[in-house]
VMD Tcl script that draws the C-alpha trace (Angstrom):
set ca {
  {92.65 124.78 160.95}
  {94.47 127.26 162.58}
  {96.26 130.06 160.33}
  {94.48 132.46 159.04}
  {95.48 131.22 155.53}
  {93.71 128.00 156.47}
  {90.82 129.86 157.16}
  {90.11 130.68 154.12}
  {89.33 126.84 153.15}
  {85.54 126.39 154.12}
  {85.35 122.58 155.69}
  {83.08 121.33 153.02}
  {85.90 122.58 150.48}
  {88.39 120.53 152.38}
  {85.99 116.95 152.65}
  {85.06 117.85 148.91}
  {88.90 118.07 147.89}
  {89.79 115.14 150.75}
  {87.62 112.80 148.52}
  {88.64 113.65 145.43}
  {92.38 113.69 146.41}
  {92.95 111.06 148.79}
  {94.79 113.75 150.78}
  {94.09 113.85 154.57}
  {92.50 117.36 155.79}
  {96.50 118.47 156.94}
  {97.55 117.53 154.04}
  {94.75 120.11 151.83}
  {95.56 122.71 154.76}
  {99.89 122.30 154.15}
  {98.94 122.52 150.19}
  {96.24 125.49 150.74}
  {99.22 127.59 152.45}
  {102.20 126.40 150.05}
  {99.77 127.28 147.42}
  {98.91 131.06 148.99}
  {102.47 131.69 148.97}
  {103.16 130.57 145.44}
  {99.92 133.39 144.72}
  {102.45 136.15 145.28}
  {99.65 138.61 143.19}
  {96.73 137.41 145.74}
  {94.71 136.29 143.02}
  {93.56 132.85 143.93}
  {94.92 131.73 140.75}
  {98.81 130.52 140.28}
  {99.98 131.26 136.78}
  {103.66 129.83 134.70}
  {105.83 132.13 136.88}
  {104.24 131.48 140.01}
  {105.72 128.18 139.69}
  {108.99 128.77 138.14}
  {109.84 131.16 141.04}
  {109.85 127.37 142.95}
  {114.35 126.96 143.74}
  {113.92 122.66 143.39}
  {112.66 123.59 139.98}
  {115.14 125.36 138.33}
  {117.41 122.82 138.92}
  {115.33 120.07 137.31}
  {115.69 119.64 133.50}
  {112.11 119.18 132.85}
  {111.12 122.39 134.78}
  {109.22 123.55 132.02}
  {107.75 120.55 131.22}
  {106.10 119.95 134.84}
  {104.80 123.50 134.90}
  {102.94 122.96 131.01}
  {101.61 120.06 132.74}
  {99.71 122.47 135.61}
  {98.63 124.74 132.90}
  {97.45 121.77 129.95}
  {94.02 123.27 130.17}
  {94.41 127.06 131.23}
  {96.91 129.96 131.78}
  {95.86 129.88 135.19}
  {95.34 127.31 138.53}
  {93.16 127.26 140.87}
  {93.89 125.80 144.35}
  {91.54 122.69 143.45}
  {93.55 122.27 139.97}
  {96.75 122.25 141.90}
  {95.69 120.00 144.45}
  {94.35 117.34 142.03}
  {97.20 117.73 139.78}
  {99.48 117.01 142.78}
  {97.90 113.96 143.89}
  {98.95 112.33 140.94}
  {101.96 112.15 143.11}
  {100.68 110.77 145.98}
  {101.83 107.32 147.05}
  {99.29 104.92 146.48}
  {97.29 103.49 149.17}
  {94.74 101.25 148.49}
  {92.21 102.59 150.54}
  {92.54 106.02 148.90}
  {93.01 105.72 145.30}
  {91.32 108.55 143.58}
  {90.59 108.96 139.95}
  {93.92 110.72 139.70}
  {96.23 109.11 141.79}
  {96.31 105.94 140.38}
  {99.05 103.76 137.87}
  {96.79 105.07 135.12}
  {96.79 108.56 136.37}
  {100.19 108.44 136.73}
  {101.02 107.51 133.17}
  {99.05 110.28 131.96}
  {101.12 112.69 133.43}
  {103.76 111.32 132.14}
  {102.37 111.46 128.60}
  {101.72 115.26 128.98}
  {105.12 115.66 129.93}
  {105.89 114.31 126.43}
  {103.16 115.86 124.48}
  {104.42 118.77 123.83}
  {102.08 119.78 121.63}
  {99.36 118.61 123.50}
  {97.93 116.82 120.31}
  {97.15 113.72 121.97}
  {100.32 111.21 120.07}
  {103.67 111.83 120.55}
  {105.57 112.89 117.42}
  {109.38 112.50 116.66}
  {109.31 116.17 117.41}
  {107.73 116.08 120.82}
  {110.74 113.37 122.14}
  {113.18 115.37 120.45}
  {111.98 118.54 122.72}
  {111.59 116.57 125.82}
  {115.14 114.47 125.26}
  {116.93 118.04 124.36}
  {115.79 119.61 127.36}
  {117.38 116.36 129.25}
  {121.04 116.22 127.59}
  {121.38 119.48 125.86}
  {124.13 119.64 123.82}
  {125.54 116.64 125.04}
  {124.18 114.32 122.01}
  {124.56 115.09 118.46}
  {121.41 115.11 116.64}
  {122.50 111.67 114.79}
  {122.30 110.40 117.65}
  {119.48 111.59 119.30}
  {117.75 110.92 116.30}
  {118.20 107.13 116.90}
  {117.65 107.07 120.39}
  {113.90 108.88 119.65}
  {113.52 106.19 116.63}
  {114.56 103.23 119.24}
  {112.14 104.71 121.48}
  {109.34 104.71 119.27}
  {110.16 101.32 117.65}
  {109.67 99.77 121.23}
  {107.05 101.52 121.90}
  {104.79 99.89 119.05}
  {104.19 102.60 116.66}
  {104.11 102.02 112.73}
  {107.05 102.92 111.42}
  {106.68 103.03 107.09}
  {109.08 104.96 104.34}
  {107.11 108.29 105.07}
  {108.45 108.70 109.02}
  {107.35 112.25 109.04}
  {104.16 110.97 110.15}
  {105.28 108.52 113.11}
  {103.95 108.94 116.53}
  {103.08 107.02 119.54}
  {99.79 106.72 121.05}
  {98.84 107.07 125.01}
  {98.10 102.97 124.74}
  {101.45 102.63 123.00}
  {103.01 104.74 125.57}
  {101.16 103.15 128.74}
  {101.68 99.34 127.20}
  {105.46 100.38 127.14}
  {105.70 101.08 130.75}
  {104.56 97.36 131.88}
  {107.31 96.51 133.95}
  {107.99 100.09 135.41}
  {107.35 100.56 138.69}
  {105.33 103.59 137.98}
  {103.57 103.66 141.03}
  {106.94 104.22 143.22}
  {108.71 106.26 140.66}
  {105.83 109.14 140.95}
  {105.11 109.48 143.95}
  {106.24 111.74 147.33}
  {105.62 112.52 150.55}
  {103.27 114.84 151.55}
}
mol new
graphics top color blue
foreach p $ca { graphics top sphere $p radius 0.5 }
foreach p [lrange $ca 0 end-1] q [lrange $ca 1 end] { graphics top cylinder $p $q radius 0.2 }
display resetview
């Protein structure tokens, strides 16, 4: 394995995480070191501002988004939470497709991106968040209001006299993304 970073990833760590991933071994080994540099405290945990300290994203709108998504569960990420987070973004081959990196794993990430609240639906409020973060200041909230009603009215969800209560569900959200190419539009190289 070579550095002495690398080292510190025992081999049965790296099949364990190679399985569960889909990554190759040099792929664990190039995360293992990005990831020990992100740990500027040496703690084998990455925390919020670990990750916000990354320069491609602070120039991405949904920054803060992204980095909720590595900490849905906990404060803090281990290198095998980071890992299996990131394969989400893994192009899909089909002789590696992991419980994670999949069209279904996929979408999931995309619905925490959107539940904000982490309450399982997406609420008016939780697009409103997510859509302000995209355009700012650029859309009055008239209109942003009717884009987030268009977008759950395609989306399926119930929509009665009392909207305070309207949301979208993960099925709603998934059925809605039919004909995207999902699969493509979330993945990179690694």
């Amino acid at each position: 394995m070579g550095s002495k970073t690398s080292s510190l990833l025992r081999p049965d760590e790296v099949q364990t995480l190679t399985e569960k991933t889909g990554f190759t071994t040099r792929e664990i080994v190039r995360l293992y070191n990005r990831f020990a540099c992100l740990d500027k405290s040496r703690s084998g945990v990455l925390r919020r501002e670990d990750l916000q300290n990354i320069p491609e994203f602070s120039v991405n709108p949904l920054c803060n988004r992204v980095i909720e998504a590595f900490f849905w569960e906990s404060d803090e990420v281990n290198f095998t939470q980071f890992a299996t987070l990131l394969s989400t973004f893994r192009p899909i081959r089909s002789r590696t497709v992991t419980e994670f990196n999949n069209r279904e794993g996929k979408i999931k990430f995309l619905f925490r991106l959107y539940d904000v609240d982490k309450d399982g639906k997406l609420s008016k409020e939780d697009f409103h968040e997510v859509l302000a973060g995209l355009v700012g200041t650029t859309v009055q909230d008239k209109e942003m209001e009717k884009v987030i009603m268009r977008a759950i009215c395609e989306a399926g969800a119930d929509i009665n006299d009392d909207d305070e209560e309207i949301f979208v569900t993960f099925d709603q959200f998934k059925k809605t993304l039919n004909h995207v190419d999902v699969e493509t539009r979330l993945s990179m190289p690694f």
